[in-house]
N, C-alpha and C positions, 0 to 999 in steps of 0.2 A: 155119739162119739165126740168128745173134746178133743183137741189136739193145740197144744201150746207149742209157740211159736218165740222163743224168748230174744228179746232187743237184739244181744250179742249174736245170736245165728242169724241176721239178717244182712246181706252184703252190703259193706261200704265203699262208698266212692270218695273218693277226697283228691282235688285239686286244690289251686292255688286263691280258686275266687267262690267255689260252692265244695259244701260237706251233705250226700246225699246216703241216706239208710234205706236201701231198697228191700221190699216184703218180698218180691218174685222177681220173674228172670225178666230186663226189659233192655231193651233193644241193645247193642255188643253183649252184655253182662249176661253169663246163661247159668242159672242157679238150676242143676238138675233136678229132674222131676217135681218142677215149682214154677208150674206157668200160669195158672188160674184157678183161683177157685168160686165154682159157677161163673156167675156173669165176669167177677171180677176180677181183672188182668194185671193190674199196676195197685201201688201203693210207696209211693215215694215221700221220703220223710228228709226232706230239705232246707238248706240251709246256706242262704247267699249273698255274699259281702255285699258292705254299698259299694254304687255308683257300677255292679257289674249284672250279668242276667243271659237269658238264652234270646239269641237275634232272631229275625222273623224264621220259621220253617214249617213244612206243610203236615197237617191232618186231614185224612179221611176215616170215615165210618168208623166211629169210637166215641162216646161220651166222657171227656174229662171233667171233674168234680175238683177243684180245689180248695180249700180251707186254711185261711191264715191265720196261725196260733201269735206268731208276735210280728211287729214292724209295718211294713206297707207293701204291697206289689201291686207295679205297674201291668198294664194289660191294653195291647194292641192289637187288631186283627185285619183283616184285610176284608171285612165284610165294614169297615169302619168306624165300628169301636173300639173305642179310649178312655180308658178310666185307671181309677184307683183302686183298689181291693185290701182293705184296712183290717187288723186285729178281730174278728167274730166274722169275716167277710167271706163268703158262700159262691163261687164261680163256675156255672158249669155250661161245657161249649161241646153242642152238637158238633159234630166235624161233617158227617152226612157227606155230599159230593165233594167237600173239599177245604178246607178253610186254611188260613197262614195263620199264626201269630206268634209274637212275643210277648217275655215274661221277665217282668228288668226289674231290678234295686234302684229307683233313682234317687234314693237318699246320700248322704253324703258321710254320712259316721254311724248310719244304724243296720245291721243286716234286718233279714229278713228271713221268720222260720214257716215253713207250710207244708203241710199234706197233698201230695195230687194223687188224684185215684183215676183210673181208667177201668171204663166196663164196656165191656161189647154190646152193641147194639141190638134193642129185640127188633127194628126195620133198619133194612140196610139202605145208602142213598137218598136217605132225607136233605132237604134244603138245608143247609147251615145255617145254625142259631147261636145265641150267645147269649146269658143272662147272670145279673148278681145281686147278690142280696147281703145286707147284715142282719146276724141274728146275737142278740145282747146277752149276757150272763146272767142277768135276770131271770132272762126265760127259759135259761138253761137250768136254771138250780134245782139240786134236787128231782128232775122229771128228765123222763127220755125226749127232746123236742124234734120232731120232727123237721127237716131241714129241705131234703130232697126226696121225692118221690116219683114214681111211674103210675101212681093211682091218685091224682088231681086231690091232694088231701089239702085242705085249707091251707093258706099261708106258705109252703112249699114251695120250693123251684120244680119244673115238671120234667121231669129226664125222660128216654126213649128206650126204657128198660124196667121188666118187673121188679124193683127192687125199694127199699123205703133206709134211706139212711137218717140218722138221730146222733145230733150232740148233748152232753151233758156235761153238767158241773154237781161232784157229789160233796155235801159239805161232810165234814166227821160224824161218824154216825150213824148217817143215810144207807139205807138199801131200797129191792126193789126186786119186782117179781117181771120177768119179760116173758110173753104165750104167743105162742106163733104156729101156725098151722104145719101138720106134719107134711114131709118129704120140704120142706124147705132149711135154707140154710139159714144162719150166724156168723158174722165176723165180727170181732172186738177187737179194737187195739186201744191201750191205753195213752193217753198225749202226756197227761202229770198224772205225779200221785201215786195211790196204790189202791188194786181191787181186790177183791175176796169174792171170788167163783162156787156157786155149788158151796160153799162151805170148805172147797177142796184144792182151788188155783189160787195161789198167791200169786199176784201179776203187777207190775211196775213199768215205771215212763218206756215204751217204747214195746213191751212185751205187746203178742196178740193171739187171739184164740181162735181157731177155725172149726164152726159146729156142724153136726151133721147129726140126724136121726134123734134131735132132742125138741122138745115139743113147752120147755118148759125151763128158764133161765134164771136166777136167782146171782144177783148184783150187788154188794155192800164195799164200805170201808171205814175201816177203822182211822184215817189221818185225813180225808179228802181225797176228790181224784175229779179229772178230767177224760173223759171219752169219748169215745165215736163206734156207737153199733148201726152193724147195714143185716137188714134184713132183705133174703137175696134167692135168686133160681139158682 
């Protein structure tokens, strides 16, 4: 079963210093019957002025996954890391017994757009971790590159959950066959561009597909496109 999920049905948030496109219901915002699918809980698709950002506040038991599609974010935490997290820039923070942090703009004239994902943990009460990584459009082109994983796959950030997420950059053209073992899931959301599904989903910036009970995925486009598939419990 496919199930599309188009850009415009996803709720938005909009204040004065972020514009945030949420995929499911997350914390006030309760988008009925849309609280996860499988592991995965969150899917926020944000966007935050300079010089603004969210001040320190607490996590537990949850793995967030962040990916910045344009600009810079800062990143603090109270286990004392401090860093930058730049344009192809890959974040993901056990929260386990507990962690703080912040997530700030500190540029001065350029926002800052990114994806944060949240998945629930396969061990609860892990010690808190935190790691990042760039992965270049290089190594995206054309292939699905693996980014994050729960199965120790080369090169990979290692998350605390069954699941294998993969970015890509398709140039005009390109497809590609995706095979994954049956009774698991798919999720697709497009970042740019346009995808052609099966032959049968026409999909654009911000659209996303929720799979179930398919064994066998088929991915093109005709103009380019930009993605992100998680293969998932």
């Amino acid at each position: 079963m496919i199930e599309v999920i188009p850009s415009k049905n996803r709720y938005r948030v909009k204040r004065d210093w972020i514009e945030s496109n949420l995929s499911f219901s997350f914390g006030e915002y309760c988008i009925p019957n849309n609280y996860c699918f499988g592991s995965l809980c969150a899917l926020n698709d944000d966007i935050i002025k300079a010089g603004e950002g969210f001040e320190m506040h607490p996590h537990n038991n949850i793995e967030i996954v962040t990916y910045v599609i344009d600009g810079v974010l800062g990143h603090q935490d109270s286990l004392g890391n401090n860093g930058l997290i730049e344009a192809g820039g890959v974040q993901r923070i056990t929260a386990g017994t507990g962690i703080e942090h912040l997530e700030y703009n500190y540029s001065d004239d350029e926002a800052v757009h990114f994806l944060q994902l949240w998945f629930e943990p396969e061990v609860k009460n892990l010690e808190p971790s935190w790691e990042k990584r760039k992965f270049g459009k290089k190594d995206q082109l054309n292939r699905l590159l693996p980014v994050i994983s729960g199965h120790d796959k080369e090169g990979t950030i290692k998350i605390n959950q069954d699941i294998d997420l993969y970015l890509s950059v398709f140039e005009a053209g390109e497809s590609i066959t995706y095979r994954h073992d049956w009774g698991r899931k798919l999720y697709l959301f497009v970042i740019k561009g346009e995808l052609l599904i099966n032959e049968d989903y026409n999909l654009s910036r911000g659209d996303s597909l929720r799979i179930r009970e398919e064994f066998e995925l088929s991915i093109g486009t005709e103009v380019g496109a930009e993605f992100m598939l998680i293969d998932l419990v």
